[in-house]
C-alpha positions in Angstrom: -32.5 -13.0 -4.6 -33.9 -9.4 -5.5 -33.4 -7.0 -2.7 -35.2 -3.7 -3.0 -34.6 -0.2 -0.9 -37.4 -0.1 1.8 -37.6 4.2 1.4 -35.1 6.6 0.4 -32.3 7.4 2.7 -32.8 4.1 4.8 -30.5 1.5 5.8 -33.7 -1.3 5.5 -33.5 -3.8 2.4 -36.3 -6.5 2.0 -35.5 -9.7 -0.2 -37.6 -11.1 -3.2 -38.1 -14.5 -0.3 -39.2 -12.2 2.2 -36.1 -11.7 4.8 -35.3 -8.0 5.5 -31.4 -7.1 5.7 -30.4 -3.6 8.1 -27.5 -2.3 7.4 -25.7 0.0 9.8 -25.9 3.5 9.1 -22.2 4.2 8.8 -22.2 1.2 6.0 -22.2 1.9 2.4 -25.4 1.4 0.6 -23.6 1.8 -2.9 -23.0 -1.7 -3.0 -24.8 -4.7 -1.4 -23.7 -8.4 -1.8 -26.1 -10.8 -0.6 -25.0 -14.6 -0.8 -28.1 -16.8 -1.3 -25.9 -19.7 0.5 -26.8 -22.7 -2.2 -22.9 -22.3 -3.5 -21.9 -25.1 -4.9 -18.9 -26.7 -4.4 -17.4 -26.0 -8.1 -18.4 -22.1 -7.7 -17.1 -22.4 -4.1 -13.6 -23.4 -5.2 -13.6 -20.9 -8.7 -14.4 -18.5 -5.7 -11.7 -19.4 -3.7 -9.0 -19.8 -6.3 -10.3 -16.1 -7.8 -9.4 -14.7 -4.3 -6.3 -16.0 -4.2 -5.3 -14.8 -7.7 -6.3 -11.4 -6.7 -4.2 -11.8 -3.3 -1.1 -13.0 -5.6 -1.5 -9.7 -7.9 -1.7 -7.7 -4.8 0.9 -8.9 -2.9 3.0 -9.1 -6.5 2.3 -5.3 -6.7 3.1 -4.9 -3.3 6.4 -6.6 -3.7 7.5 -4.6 -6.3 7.0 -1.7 -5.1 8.9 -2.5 -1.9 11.6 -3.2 -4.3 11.3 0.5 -6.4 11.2 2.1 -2.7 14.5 0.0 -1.5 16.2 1.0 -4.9 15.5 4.7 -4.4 16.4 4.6 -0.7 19.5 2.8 -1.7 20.5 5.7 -4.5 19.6 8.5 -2.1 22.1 6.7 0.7 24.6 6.5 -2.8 24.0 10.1 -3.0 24.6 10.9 0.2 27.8 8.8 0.4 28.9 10.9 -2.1 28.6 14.2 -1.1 30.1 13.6 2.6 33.0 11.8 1.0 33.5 14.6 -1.1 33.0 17.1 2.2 35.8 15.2 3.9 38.4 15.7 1.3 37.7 19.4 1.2 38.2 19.1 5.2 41.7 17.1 5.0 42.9 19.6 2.4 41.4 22.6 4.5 42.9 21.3 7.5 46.8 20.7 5.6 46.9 24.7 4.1 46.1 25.5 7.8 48.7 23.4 9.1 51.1 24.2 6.6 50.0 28.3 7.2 51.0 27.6 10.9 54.0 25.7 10.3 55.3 28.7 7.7 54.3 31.0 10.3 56.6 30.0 12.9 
């Protein structure tokens, strides 16, 4: 099917056989697809397995970068781990000069 722009600025497309498509205003007129509906079966399948490939790649990409975000989050709890372990022992030996200050004081 040809589809051509009915004036400039409108949402009105007419088709080469005739039918008129609206569009509503807040849709995007950059791109129209417009299915002619005589698929057949062969195309419908490459169609089908073409939409799943691109739902594997997405979901791979997805996937890994759940993994690069779990990784960091992991390192940054690491991280963390780190510096309050090393906070507690500067407390316990903080908190033995003072006892050992009071003790000699008495």
């Amino acid at each position: 099917s040809v589809i051509s722009l009915a004036g400039a600025g409108s949402n009105q497309f007419t088709s080469s056989n005739g039918g008129t498509v609206f569009l509503p205003s807040s849709a995007s007129t950059n791109v129209v697809t417009i299915s002619s509906g005589a698929t057949s079966p062969g195309s419908q399948a490459e169609e089908q397995a073409r939409k799943r490939e691109i739902r594997l790649m997405k979901n791979r990409e997805a996937a890994r970068e759940c993994r690069n975000k779990k990784k960091e989050y992991i390192k940054c709890l690491e991280n963390r781990v780190a510096v309050l372990e090393n906070q507690n022992k500067a407390l316990i030996d903080e908190l033995k000069n003072l006892k050992e200050l009071y003790k000699s004081g008495n």
